[in-house]
C-alpha positions in Angstrom: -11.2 -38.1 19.1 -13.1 -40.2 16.8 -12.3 -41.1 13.2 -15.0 -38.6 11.9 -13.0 -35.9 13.6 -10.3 -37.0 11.5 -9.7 -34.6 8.1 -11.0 -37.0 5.1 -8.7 -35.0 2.2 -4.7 -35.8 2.9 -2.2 -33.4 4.3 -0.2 -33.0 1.5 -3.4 -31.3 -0.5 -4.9 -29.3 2.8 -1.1 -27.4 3.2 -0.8 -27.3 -1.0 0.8 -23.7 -1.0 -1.6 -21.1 -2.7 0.9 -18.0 -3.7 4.5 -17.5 -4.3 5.3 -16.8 -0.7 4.1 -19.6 0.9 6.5 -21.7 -1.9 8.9 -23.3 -0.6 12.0 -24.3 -3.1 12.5 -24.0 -6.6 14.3 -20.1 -6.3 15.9 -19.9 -9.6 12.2 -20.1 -11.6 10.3 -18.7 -8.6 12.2 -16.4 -7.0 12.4 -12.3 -7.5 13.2 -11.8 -11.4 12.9 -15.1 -12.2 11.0 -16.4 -15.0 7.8 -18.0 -13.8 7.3 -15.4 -11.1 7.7 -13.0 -13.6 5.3 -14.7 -16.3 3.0 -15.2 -13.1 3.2 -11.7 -11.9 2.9 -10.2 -15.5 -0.2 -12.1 -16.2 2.1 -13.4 -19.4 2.0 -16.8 -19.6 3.6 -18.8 -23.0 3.6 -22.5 -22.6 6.3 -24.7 -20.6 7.0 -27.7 -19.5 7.8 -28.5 -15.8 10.8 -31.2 -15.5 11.9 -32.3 -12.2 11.5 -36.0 -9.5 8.2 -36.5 -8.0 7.0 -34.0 -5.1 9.2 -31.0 -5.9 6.2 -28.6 -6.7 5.1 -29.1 -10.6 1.4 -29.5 -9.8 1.3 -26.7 -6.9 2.7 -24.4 -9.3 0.3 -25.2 -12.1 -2.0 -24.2 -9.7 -1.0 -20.9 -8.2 -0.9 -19.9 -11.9 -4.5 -21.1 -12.3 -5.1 -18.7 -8.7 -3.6 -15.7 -10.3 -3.8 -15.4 -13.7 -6.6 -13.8 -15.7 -7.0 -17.2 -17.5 -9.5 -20.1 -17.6 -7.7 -23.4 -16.3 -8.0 -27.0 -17.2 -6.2 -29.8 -15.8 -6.0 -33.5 -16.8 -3.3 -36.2 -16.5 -1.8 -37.9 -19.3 -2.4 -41.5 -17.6 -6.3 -41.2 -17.6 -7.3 -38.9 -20.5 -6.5 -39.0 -24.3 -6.9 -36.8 -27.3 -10.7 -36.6 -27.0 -10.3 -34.7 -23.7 -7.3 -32.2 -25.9 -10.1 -31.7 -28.1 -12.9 -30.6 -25.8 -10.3 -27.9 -24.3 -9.6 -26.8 -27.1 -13.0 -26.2 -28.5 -13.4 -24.3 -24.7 -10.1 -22.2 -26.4 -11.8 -21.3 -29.4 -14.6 -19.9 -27.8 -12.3 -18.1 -24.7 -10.5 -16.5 -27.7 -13.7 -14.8 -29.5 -13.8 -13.3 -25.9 -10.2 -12.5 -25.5 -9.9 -14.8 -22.9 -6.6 -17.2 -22.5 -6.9 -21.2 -21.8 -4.1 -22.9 -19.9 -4.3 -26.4 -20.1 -1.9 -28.0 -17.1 -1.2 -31.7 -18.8 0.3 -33.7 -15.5 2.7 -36.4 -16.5 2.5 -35.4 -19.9 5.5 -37.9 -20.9 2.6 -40.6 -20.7 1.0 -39.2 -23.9 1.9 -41.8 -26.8 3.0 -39.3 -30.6 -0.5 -39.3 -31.3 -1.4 -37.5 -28.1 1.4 -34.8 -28.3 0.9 -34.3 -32.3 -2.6 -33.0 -31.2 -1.6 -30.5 -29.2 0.4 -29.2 -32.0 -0.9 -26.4 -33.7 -3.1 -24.8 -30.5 0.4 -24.8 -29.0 1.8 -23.0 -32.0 -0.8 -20.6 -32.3 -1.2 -19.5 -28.9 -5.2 -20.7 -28.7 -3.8 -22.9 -25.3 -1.0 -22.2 -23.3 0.4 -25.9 -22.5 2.0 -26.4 -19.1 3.2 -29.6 -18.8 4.9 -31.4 -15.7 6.9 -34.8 -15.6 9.5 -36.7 -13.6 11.2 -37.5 -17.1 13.6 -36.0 -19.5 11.5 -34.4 -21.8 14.4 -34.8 -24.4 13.4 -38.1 -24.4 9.6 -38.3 -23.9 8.0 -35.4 -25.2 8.0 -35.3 -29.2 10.6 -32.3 -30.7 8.3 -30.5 -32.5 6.2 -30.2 -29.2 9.3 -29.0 -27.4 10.1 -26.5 -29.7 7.0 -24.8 -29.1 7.3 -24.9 -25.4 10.4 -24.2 -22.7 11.6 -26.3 -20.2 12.0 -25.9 -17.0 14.1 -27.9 -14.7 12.6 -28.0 -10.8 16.1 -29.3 -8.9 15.1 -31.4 -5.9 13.5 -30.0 -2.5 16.9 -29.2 -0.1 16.8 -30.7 3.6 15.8 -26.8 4.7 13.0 -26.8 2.2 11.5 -29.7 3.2 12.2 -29.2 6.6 10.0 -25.5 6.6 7.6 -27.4 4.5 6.7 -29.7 7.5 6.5 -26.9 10.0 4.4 -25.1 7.9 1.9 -27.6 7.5 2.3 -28.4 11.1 1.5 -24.2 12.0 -1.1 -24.4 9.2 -3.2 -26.8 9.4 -6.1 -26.6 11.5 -5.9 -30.6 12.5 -2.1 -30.7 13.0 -1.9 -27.6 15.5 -4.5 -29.1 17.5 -2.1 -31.8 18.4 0.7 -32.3 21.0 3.8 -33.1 19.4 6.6 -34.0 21.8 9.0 -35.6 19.4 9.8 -35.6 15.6 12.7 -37.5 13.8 13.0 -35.4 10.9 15.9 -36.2 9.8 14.6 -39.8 9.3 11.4 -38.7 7.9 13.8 -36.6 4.8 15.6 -40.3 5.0 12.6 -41.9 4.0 10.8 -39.2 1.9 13.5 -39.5 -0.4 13.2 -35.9 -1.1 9.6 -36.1 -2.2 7.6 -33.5 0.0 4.3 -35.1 -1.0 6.0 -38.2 -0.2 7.0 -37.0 3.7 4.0 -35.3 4.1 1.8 -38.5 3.6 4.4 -40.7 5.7 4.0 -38.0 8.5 0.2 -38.1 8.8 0.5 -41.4 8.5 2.4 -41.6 11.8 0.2 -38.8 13.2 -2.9 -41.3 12.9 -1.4 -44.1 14.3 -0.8 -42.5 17.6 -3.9 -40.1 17.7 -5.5 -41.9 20.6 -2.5 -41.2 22.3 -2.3 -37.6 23.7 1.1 -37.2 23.0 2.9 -37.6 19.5 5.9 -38.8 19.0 7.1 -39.7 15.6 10.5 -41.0 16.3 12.2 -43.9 13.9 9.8 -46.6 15.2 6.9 -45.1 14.3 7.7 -44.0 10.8 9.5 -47.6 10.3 6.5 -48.6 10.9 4.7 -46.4 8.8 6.8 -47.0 5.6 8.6 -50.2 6.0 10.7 -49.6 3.0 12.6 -45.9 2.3 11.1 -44.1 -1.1 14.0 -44.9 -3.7 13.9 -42.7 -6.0 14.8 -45.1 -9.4 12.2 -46.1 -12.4 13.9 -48.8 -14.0 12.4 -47.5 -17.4 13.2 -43.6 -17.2 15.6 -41.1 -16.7 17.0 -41.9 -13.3 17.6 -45.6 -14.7 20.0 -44.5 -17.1 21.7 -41.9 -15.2 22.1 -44.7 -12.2 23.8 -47.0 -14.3 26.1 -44.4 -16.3 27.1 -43.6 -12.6 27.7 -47.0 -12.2 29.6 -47.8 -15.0 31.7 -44.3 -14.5 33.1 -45.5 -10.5 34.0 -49.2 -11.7 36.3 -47.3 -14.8 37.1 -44.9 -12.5 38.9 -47.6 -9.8 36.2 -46.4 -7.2 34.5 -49.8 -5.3 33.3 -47.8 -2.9 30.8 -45.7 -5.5 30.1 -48.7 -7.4 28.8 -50.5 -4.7 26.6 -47.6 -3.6 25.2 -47.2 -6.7 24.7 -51.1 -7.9 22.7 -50.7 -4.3 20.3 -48.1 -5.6 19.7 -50.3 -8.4 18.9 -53.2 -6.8 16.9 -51.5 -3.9 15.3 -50.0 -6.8 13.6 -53.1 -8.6 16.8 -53.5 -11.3 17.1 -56.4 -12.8 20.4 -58.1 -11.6 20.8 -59.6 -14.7 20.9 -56.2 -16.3 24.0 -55.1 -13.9 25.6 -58.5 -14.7 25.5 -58.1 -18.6 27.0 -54.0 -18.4 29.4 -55.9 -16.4 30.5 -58.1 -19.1 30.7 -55.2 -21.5 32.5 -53.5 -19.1 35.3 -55.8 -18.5 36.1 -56.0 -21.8 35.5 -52.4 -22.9 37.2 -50.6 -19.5 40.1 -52.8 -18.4 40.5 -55.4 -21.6 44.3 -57.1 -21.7 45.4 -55.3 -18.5 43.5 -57.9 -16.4 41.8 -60.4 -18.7 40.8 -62.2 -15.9 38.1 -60.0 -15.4 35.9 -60.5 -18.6 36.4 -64.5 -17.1 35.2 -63.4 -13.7 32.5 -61.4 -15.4 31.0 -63.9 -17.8 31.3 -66.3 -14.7 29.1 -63.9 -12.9 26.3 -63.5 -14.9 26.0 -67.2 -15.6 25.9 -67.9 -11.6 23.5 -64.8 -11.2 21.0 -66.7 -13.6 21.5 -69.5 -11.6 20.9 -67.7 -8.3 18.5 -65.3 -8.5 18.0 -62.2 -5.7 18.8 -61.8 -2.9 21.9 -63.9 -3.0 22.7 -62.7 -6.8 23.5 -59.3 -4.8 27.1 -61.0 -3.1 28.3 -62.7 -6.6 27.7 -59.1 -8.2 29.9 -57.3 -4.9 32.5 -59.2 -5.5 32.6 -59.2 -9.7 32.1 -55.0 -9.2 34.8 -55.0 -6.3 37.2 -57.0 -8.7 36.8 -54.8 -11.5 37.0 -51.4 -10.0 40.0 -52.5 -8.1 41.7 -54.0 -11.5 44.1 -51.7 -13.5 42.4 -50.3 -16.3 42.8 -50.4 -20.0 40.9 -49.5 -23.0 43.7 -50.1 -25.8 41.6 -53.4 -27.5 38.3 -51.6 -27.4 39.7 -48.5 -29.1 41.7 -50.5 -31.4 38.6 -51.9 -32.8 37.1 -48.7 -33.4 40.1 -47.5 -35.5 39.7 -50.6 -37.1 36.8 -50.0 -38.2 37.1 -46.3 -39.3 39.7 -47.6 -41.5 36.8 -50.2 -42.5 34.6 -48.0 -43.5 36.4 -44.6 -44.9 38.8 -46.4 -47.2 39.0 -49.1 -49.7 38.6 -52.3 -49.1 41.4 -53.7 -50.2 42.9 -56.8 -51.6 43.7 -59.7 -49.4 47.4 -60.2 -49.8 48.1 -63.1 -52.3 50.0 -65.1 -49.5 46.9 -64.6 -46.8 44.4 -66.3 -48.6 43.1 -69.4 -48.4 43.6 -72.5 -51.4 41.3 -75.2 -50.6 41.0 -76.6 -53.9 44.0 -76.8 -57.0 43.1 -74.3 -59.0 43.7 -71.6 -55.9 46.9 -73.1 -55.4 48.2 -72.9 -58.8 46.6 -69.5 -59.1 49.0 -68.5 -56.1 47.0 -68.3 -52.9 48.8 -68.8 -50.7 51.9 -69.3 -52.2 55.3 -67.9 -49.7 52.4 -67.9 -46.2 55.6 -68.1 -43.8 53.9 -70.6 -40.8 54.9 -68.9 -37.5 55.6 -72.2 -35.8 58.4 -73.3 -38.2 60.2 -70.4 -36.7 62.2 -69.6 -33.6 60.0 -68.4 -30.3 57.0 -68.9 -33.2 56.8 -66.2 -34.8 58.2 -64.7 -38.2 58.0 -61.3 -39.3 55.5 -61.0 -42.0 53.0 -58.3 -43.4 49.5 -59.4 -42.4 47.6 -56.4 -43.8 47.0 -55.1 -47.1 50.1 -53.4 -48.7 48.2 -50.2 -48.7 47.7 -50.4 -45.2 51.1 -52.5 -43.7 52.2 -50.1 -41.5 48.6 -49.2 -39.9 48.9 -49.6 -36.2 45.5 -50.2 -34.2 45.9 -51.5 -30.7 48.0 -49.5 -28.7 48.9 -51.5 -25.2 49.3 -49.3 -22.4 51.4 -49.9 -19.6 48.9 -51.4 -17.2 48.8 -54.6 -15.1 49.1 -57.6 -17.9 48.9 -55.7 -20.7 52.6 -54.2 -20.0 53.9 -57.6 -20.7 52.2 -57.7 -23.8 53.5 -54.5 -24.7 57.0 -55.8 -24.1 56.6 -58.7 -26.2 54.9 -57.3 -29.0 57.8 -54.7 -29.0 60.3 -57.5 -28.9 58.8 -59.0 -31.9 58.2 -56.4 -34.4 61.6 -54.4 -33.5 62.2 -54.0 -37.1 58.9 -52.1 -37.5 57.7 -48.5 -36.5 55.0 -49.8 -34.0 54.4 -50.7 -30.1 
């Protein structure tokens, strides 16, 4: 077999499913009742917007619709077209309409359009002259304007299960006219979903990748060699500037507060493996050790500070063991959120009530005037008194008996609990 015998358009588009039935995944919108069969079926299309990770089916059902509705299509992507190109479609609406004819116009990663872009396809959208579909990886409560989402539903696309993506690589192999010529003796697919990363357009190319490497061959074998080979690197699914970013690193943040190494690890390794920044981990750390586990292990805001400094320093690959061990420490640290929290109601109290006097003896006299004035006058200095302390009313007399900081009962801070109790016995707090 000779390179020209080889198929010059990729797999993924030669197998591209052309109805319903040959769909694999994606039940809940496409399945018996459900809405876009239904809208499909019905011939009553309104405009939507396609949510989901790469290679779960947006653009293949954007173009079943254009097979089977009674509607004139038009596709362009976001990346590579701009409000001229909105325009021309809808001048190609205007005139579809004077024939009673509907215009879909299939926007692919729409969340690329910048305000401008989206405000254009305003009032078509609204007035039913084009009925927007538009598909993207992102969370369209972030990236597509709200008065563009008002005027179209979202629909989620979950990701491709192991059995979907499994029966979309036989198919292809049954249905395509290059593929069922072949031998196959041996496919890993388990390692091929591994390195997909649920992306079907993903495993599909990595599979006729592998394909074409052995073609001379006879046999085909795509076992882990050969797609290691092929791919070098697993498809992570992660972009440091979307979605996935911040629901990574909220994972993140949740297993090191919830005392779970094991989870924090796994996902600080998504992050790096994923491009992340290190430095970016390192600062959420410092937060974190403050915020999450505070006075019940101080030592870990030291730890963490000392971290980020020596991951500067280092840089990747190495910066990866300094941040394993910070994580590990603070996951496995008791936990305590009392300071944090105390601030807040701090600053409620800040900003709901009256800001009151300073107390006469709390402020400072740094020149003779204050002093005779009163400032000042009867400050009791702690370290005149036994164990250093006095009992004295630091706050405003409105507010003397607010309490803020609540110590728990947690690592260090239990000690702190116990002394703070020991000291203000004679008051209703601690």
């Amino acid at each position: 077999m000779n390179k020209n015998d080889f198929p010059q358009i990729p797999l993924a588009e030669r197998v591209r499913p052309k109805t319903l039935d040959e769909f694999q995944g994606q039940e809940s919108l496409l399945g018996k009742g459900k809405p876009i069969r239904l809208m499909i079926e019905n011939d009553s299309l309104s405009s939507f917007i396609l949510w989901g990770p790469p290679g779960t089916g947006k653009t293949t059902i954007a173009r079943i619709i254009a097979e089977h509705t009674k509607s004139e299509f038009h596709q362009i992507n976001a990346v590579s077209s701009g409000v001229k190109d909105i325009r021309s479609v809808i001048d190609i609406a205007s005139q579809n309409k004077l024939m009673n004819r509907k215009t879909i116009l299939f926007i692919d990663e729409i969340h690329r359009f910048n305000k401008a872009q989206q405000d254009a396809l305003l009032n078509s959208v609204e007035s039913g002259l084009i009925i927007l579909i538009g598909a993207t990886t992102e969370n369209p409560s972030f990236e597509v304007i709200p008065a563009l989402r008002s005027r179209a539903r979202v629909y989620i696309l979950e990701e491709l299960s192991k059995d979907n993506l499994t029966g979309i690589l036989n198919s292809a192999i049954k249905k395509d006219e290059f593929l069922a010529s072949l031998n196959f003796i041996e496919i890993d697919i388990n390692f091929l979903l591994y390195l997909s990363g649920g992306d079907a357009r993903s495993m599909l190319s990595i599979f006729e990748a592998a394909v074409l490497q052995q073609i001379h061959s006879g046999e085909i074998k795509i076992d882990k060699e050969v797609l290691e080979n092929v791919v070098q690197k697993k498809n992570i699914l992660y972009d440091k500037s979307g979605e996935e970013h911040y629901n990574v690193i909220s994972a993140f943040i949740k297993s090191i507060r919830g005392s779970d190494p094991d989870a924090a690890l796994y996902w600080m390794a998504r992050m790096l493996e994923g491009g992340e920044d290190p430095l970016f981990i390192a600062r959420r750390l410092v937060i974190l050790a403050s915020e999450d586990i505070g006075n019940a292990s101080p030592n870990g805001l030291v730890l963490a500070e000392a971290a980020f400094g020596a991951v500067d320093k280092v840089g990747m690959p190495e910066a990866r063991i300094i941040l394993a061990q910070c994580v590990t420490y603070l996951a496995s640290s008791p936990k305590s959120n009392a300071s944090y929290m105390g601030m807040e109601k701090a600053f409620a109290d800040v900003k709901n009530q009256p800001l009151y006097n300073v107390p006469v003896h709390l402020r400072n006299a740094p020149t003779k005037l204050m002093k005779d004035i009163g400032y000042g006058k009867e400050y009791k200095y702690p370290h005149d008194y036994e164990n250093h302390f006095v009992a004295e009313n630091y706050l405003p007399e409105e507010l003397k008996n607010a309490q803020y900081y609540f110590p728990t009962e947690n690592g260090q801070e239990k000690s702190l609990k116990e002394r703070l109790k020991f000291l203000w016995k004679n008051r209703k707090r601690y």
